[in-house]
VMD Tcl script that draws the C-alpha trace (Angstrom):
set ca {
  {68.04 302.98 88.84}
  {69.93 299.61 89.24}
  {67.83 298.62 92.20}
  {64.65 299.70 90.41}
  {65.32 297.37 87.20}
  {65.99 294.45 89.26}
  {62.82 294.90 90.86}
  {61.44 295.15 88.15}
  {62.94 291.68 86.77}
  {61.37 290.44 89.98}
  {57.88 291.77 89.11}
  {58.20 290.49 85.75}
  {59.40 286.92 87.27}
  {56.68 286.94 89.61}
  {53.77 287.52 86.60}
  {54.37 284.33 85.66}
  {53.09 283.15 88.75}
  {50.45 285.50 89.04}
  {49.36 284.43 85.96}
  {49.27 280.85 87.42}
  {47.22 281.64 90.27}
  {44.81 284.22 88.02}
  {44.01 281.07 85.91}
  {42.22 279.10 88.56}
  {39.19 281.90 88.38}
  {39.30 282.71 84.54}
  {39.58 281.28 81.19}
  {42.77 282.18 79.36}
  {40.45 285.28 77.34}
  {39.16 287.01 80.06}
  {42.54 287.24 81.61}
  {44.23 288.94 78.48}
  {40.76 291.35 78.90}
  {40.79 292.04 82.35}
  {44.42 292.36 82.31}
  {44.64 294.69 79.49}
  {41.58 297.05 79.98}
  {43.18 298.89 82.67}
  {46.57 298.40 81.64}
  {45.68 300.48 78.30}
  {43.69 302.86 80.35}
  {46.72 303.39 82.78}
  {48.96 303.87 79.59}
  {46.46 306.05 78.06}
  {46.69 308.45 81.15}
  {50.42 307.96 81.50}
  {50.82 308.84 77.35}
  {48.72 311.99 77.26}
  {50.49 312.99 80.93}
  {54.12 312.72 78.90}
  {54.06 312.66 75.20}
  {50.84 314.47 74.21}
  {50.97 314.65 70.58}
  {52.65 311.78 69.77}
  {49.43 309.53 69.95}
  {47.47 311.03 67.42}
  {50.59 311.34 65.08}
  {51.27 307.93 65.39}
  {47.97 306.09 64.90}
  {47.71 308.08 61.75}
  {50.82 307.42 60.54}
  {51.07 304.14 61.61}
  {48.31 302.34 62.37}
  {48.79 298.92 59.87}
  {51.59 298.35 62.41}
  {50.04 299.50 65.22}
  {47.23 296.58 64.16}
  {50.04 294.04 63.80}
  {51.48 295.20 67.15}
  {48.46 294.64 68.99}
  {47.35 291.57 66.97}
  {50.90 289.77 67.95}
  {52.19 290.98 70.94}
  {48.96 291.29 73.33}
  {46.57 288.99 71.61}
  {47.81 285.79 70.27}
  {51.27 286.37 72.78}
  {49.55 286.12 76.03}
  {46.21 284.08 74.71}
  {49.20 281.67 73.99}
  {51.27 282.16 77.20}
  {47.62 281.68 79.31}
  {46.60 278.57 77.59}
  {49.97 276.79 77.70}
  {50.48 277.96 81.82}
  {46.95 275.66 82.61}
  {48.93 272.92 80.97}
  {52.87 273.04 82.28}
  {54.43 274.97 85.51}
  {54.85 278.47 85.38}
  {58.66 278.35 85.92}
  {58.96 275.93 82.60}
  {56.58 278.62 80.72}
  {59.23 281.70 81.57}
  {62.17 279.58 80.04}
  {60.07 278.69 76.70}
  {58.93 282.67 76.63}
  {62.79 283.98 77.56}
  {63.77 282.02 73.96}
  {62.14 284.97 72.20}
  {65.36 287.05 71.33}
  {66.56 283.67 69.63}
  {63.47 283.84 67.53}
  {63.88 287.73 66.96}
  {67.57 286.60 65.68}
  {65.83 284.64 62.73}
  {63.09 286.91 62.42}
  {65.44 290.04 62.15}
  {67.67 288.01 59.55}
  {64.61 286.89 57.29}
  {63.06 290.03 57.32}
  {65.35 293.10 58.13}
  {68.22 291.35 56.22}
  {70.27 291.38 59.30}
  {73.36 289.53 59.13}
  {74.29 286.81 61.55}
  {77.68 285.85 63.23}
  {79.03 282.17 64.57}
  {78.41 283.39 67.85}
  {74.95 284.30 67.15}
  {74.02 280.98 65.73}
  {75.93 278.85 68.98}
  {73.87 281.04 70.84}
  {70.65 279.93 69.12}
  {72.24 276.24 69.34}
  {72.47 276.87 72.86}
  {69.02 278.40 73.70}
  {67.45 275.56 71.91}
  {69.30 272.95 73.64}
  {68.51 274.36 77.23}
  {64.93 274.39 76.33}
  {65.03 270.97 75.17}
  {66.49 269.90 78.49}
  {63.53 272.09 80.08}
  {60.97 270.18 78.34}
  {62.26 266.77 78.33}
  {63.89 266.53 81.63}
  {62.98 269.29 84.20}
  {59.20 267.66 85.15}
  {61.49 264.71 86.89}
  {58.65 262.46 85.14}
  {57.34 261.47 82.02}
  {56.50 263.93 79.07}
  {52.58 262.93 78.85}
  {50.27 264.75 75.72}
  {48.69 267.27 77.78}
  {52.36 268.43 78.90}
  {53.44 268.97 75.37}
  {50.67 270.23 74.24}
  {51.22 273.26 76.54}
  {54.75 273.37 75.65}
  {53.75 273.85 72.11}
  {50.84 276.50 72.75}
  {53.42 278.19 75.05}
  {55.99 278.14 72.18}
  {53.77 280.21 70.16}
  {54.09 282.94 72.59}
  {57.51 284.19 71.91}
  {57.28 283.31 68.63}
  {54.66 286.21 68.24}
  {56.64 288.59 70.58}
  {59.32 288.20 67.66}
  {56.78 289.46 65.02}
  {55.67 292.42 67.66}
  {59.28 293.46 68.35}
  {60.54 293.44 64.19}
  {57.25 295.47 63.75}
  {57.80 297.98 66.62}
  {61.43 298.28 66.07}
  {61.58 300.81 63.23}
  {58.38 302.95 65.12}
  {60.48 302.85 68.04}
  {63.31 305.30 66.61}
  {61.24 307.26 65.22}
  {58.05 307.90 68.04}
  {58.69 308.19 71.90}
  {59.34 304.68 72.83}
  {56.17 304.65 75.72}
  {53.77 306.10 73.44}
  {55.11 302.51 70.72}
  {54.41 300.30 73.52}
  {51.30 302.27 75.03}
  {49.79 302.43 71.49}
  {50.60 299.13 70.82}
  {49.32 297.91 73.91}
  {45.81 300.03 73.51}
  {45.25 298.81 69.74}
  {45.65 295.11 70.97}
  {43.21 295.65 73.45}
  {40.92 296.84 71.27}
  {41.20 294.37 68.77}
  {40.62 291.38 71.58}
  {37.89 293.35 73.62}
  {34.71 292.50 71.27}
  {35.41 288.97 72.03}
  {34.26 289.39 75.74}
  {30.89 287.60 76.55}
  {29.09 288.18 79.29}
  {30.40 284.71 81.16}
  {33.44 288.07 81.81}
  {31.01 289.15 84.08}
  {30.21 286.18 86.34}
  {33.80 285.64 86.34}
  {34.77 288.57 87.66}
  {31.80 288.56 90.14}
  {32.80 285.18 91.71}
  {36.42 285.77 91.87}
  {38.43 286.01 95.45}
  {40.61 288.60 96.31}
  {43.92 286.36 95.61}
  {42.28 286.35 91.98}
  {41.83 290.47 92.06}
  {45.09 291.46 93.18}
  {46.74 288.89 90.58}
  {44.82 290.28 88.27}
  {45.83 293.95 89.57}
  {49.16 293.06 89.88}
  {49.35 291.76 86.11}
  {47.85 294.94 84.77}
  {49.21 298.02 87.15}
  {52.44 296.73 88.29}
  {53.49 293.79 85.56}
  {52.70 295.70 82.78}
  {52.24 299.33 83.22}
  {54.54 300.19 86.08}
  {57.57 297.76 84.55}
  {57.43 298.77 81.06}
  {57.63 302.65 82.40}
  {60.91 301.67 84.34}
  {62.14 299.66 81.57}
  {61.83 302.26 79.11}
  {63.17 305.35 81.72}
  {66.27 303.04 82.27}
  {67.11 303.01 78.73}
  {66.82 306.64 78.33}
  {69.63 307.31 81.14}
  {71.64 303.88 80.88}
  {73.16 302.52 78.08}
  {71.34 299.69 76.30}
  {73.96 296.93 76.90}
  {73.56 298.10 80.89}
  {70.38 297.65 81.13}
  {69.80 294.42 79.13}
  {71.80 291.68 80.92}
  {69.19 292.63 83.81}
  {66.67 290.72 81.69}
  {68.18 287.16 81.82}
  {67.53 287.78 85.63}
  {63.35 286.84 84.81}
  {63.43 283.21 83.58}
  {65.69 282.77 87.12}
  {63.23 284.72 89.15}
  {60.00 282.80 87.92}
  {61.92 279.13 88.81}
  {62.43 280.58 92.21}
  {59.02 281.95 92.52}
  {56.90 279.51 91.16}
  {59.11 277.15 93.70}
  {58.04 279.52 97.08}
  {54.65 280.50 96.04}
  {52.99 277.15 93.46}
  {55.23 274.46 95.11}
  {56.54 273.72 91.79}
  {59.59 271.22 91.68}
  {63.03 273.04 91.05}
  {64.83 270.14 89.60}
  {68.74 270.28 88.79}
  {67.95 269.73 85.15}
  {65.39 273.01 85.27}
  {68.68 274.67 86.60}
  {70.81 273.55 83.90}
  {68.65 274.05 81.15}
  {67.42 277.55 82.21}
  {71.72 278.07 82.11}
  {71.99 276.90 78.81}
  {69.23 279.00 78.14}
  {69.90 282.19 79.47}
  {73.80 282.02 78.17}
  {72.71 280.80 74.66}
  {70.23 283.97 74.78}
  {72.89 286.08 76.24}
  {75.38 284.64 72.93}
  {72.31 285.25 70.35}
  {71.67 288.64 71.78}
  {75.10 289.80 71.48}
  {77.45 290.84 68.67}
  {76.11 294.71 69.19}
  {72.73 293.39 69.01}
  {71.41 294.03 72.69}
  {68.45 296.10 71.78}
  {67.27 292.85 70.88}
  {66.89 292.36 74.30}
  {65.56 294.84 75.92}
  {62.89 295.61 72.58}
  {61.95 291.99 73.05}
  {61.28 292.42 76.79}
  {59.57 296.05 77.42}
  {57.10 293.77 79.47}
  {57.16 289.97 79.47}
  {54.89 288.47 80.37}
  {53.36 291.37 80.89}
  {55.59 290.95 78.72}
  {58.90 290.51 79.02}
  {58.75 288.77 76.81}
  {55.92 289.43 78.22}
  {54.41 287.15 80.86}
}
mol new
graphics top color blue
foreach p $ca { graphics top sphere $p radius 0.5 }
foreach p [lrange $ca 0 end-1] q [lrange $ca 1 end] { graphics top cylinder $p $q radius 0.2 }
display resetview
């Protein structure tokens, strides 16, 4: 099971750069639709395979935050994450997207009434910091408009992932975890499908097989095929086990996005995804390590999702 969650860390480091290379055949919308149409189909087949009755009990019982689920965490998270990755490197995009249990830390104690400890807020200190250093630093260059621009779309991204995982988190104990995220996954979908035009079409038409099997990889393996792992793991391992493997995805991406994009790996990326990943680690901890692995059931396909 160990080997299987760090390959699926890998999967979910390499989406990031899947995404990158999707990008260069379609707009930021048609990738969250073709992405998501047969993820929510595969989840749909997966969800009536294990937990039949669960679906129809939880869209009627729940289906405000189903709407919010699908609204936040497929829409507006990975319209975000798409448009900010045509604008900075795919390795700086995973570091501003692996902040999202530091935003699920404020989130949680606005909204849930959660307290917080010292170590919790050095740990958002921390995270912070590191992504500062990201930003300002890791490019080796100058921090033009366009650059910050996606930074700031980008930051948006696990922002919304921290409104998806407070709304999930109380459906979660109480429905089958896969059918949550399958659900939630399916209503999102559904909510961002009617926007398609029929440019979709042409796109899809004209696109390369590097394109497809990003595109295939995103959906089948990203999204549907890590989440089910994820969510197995934590039904056999303890939650604090299987969450440290998620600060293993920001460090992935770097190295990916390095082998596959030719992006720069600069010693101040290095350092700031550090600081990141331990001020994460700090914010996420104090017997709060569900935040982790709720926030990350499939980054980007997101884990966060990516």
């Amino acid at each position: 099971m160990y080997v299987a969650l760090i390959a699926t860390t890998l999967v979910w480091g390499g989406s990031f750069v899947a995404i990158k290379q999707a990008l260069r055949y379609l707009s930021p919308l048609e990738l969250v639709i073709m992405r998501f149409v047969p993820a929510s189909l595969a989840f749909a087949l997966l969800i009536l395979w294990k937990e039949r009755t669960a679906p129809a009990r939880l869209l009627r019982e729940q289906w405000r935050s189903l709407c919010l689920m699908g609204l936040f965490g497929v829409a507006v998270y990975h319209l975000a994450l798409n448009t900010g990755e045509r604008m900075i490197p795919a390795g700086t995009a995973s570091l501003i997207v692996a902040v999202n249990p530091a935003f699920i830390v404020v989130l949680s104690t606005l909204f849930l009434r959660e307290r917080v400890t010292w170590i919790q807020l050095l740990g958002l200190s921390m995270a912070f910091l590191g992504l500062f250093i990201v930003v300002r630093y890791a490019s080796g260059g100058e921090v033009d408009l366009t650059y910050l621009r996606g930074v700031l779309i980008t930051l948006v991204a696990p922002l919304s992932w921290a409104v998806y995982t407070v709304v999930s988190r109380p459906l979660a104990v109480r429905y089958p975890p896969l059918a949550v995220t399958g659900m939630g996954t399916a209503t999102g979908t559904a909510l961002i499908l009617w926007t398609a035009r029929p440019s979709l079409l042409d796109s899809a038409m004209g696109m390369p097989w590097d394109g497809w099997a990003s595109v295939a990889f995103l959906a089948l393996v990203g999204t549907v095929g890590g989440v089910t792992i994820w969510v197995m793991a934590l039904q056999h391992l303890e939650a604090a086990s299987v969450g440290v493997f998620i600060y293993l995805v920001p460090l992935w991406a770097a190295v990916l996005s390095k082998l596959v994009l030719g992006e720069g790996l600069t010693v101040a990326l290095m350092v700031g995804a550090l600081v990141v990943v331990g001020g994460v680690a700090l914010a996420s901890g104090g017997g709060r390590t569900e935040q982790v692995t709720g926030a990350f059931e499939s980054p980007s396909g997101g884990p966060g999702r990516s």
